[in-house]
C-alpha positions as CSV (number, residue, x, y, z in Angstrom):
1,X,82.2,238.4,-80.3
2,X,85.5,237.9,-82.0
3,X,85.5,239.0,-85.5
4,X,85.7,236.5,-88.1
5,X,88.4,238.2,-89.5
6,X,90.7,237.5,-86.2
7,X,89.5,234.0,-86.1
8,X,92.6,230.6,-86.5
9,X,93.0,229.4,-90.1
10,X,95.0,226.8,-89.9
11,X,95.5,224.0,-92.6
12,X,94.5,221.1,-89.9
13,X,91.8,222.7,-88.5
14,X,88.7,220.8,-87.6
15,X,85.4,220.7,-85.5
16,X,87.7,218.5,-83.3
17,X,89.5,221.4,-82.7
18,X,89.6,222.9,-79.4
19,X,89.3,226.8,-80.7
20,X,85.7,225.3,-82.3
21,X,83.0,225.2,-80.3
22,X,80.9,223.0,-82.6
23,X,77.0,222.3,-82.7
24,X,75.1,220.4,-84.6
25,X,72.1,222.8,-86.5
26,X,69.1,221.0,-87.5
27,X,67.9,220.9,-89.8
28,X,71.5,221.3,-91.5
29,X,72.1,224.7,-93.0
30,X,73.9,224.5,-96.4
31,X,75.7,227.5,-96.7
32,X,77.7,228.9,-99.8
33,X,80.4,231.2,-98.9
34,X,81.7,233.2,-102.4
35,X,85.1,235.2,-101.6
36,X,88.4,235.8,-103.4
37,X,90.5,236.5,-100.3
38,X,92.0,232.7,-99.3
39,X,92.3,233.8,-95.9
40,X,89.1,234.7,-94.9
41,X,87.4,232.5,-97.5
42,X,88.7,229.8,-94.8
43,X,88.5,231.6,-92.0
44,X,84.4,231.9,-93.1
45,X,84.5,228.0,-93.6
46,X,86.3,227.2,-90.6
47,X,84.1,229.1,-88.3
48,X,80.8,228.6,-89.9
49,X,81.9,224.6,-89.9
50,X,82.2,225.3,-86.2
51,X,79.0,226.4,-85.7
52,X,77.3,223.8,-87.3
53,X,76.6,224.8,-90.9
54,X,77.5,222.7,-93.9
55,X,79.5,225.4,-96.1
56,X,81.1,224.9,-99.4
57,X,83.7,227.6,-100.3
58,X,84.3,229.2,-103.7
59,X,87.0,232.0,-104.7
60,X,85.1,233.4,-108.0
61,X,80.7,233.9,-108.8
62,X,82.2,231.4,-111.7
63,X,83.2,228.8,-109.9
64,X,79.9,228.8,-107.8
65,X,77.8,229.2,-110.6
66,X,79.4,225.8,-112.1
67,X,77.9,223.7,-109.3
68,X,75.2,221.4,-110.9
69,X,72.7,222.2,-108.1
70,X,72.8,226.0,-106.9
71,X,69.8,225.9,-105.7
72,X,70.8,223.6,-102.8
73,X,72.1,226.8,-100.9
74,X,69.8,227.9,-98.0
75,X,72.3,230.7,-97.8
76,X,74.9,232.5,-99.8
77,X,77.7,234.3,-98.4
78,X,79.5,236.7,-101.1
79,X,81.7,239.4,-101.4
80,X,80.3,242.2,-103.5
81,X,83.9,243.1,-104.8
82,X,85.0,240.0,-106.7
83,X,87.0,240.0,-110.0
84,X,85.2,239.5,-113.0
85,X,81.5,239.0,-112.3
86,X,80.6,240.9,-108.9
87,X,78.0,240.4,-106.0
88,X,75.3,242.6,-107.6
89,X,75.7,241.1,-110.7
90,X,76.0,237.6,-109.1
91,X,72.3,238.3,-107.4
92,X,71.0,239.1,-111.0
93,X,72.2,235.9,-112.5
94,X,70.9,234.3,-108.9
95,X,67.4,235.8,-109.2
96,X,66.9,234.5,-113.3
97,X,68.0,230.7,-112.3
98,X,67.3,230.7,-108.2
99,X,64.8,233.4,-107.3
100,X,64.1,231.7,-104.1
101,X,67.9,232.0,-103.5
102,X,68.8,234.2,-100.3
103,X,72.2,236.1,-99.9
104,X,74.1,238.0,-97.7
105,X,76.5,240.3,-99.1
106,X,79.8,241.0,-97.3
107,X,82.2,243.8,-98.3
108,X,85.0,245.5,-96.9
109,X,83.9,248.9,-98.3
110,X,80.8,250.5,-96.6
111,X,79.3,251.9,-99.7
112,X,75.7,253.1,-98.8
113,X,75.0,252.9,-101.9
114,X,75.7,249.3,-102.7
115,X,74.4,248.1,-100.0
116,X,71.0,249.9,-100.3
117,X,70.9,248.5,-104.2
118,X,71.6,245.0,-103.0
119,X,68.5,244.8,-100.2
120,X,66.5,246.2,-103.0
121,X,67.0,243.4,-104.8
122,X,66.4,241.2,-101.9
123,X,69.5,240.7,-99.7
124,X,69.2,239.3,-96.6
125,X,71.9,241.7,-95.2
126,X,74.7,243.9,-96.1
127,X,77.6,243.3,-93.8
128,X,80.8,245.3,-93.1
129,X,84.2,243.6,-92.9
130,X,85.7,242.4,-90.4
131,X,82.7,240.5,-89.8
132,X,80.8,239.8,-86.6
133,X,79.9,236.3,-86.2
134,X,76.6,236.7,-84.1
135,X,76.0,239.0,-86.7
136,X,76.8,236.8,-89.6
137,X,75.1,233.7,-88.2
138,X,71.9,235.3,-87.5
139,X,72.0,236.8,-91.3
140,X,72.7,233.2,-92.3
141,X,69.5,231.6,-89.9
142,X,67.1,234.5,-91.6
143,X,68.4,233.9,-95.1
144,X,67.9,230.0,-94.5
145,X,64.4,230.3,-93.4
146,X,63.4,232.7,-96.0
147,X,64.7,230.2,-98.7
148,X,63.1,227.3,-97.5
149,X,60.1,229.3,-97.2
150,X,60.5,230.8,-100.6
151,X,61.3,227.0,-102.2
152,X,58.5,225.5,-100.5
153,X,56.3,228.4,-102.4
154,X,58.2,228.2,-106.1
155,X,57.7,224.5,-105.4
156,X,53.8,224.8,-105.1
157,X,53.7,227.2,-107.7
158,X,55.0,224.8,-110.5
159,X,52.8,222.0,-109.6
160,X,50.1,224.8,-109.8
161,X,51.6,225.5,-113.2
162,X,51.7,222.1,-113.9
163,X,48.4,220.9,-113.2
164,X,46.8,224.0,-115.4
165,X,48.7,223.3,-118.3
166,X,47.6,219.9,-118.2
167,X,43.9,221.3,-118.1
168,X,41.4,220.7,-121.5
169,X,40.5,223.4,-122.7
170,X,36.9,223.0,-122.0
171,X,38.4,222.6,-118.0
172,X,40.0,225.7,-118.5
173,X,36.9,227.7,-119.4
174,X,35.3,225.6,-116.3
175,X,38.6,227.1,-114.1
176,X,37.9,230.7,-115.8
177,X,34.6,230.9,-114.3
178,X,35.0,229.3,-111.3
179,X,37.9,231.7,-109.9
180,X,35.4,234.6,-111.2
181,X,33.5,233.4,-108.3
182,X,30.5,231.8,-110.1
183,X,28.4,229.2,-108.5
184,X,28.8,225.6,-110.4
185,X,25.0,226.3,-111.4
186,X,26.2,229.7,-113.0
187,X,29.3,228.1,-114.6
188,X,26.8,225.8,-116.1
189,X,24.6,228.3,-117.4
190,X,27.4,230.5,-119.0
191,X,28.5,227.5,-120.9
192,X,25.4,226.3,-121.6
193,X,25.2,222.8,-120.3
194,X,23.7,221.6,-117.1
């Protein structure tokens, strides 16, 4: 594979383009790239765009975290070493507002150490520039499923929230003892009724 960082950016650039060998994913992956450097911030675009992604580019963790809907992602790509607020950081602010979120962190430092913290706290990957794109994409198809996945749970977990707050109290001394593992005929008896 070619690294990403070797791959054409030019300005007119296009799936049409004969250096793209585009295909369509389904479902679409909607894929966040977050990188400073305005050459391989469109050299990420134009090569994810060619194999198939949706991607939206931003050069700051600002920027991105302005988007009304952030949780729309199925992956983010980000650069650990951004000005201002970093990747690590970015993750934190990630895990308050979008804990299903999934990232891949890309860095052109190999710091062990970094890279280890940011799996931790549940990274998909940690990937060395210049990036391989097998590598890359297969980061990106993990990080999507795990995020659908992971919305599809946070999804069912707030209607489960939902529906017990919306409980009497009475139900919710009913719940209690049913998830105890009481029989209905025992719940009954502990609450005196029949």
């Amino acid at each position: 594979m070619v690294p990403i960082a070797n791959t054409p950016v030019g300005s007119s650039k296009s799936k049409d383009d004969p250096d793209c060998n585009s295909r369509a994913v389904t479902p679409p992956v909607r894929v966040a790239v977050i990188e400073d450097d305005e050459r391989l911030r469109r050299a990420l675009v134009f090569q994810l765009d060619c194999v198939g992604f949706e991607v939206v580019a931003h050069s700051s963790a600002e920027e991105f975290l302005k988007v009304p809907d952030t949780s729309a992602f199925d992956c983010i790509i980000v650069d650990n070493f951004l000005p201002r607020m970093n990747g690590l950081q970015l993750q934190a602010e990630l895990h308050r507002s979008v804990p299903f979120a999934s990232i891949v962190f890309i860095s052109g430092h190999g710091d062990l150490s970094l890279g280890m913290h940011a799996m931790r706290n549940g990274a998909v990957d940690f990937l060395e520039k210049p990036l391989d794109e097998e590598a890359l994409v297969n980061s990106i198809i993990r990080g999507a499923d795990l995020t659908r996945n992971r919305r599809a749970e946070h999804a069912q977990r707030l209607e489960v929230e939902r529906r017990l707050g919306a409980l009497t109290p009475r139900e919710r001394e009913v719940f209690a003892l049913i998830t105890t593992g009481l029989l209905n005929k025992q719940v009954g008896a502990e609450l005196g009724t029949t």
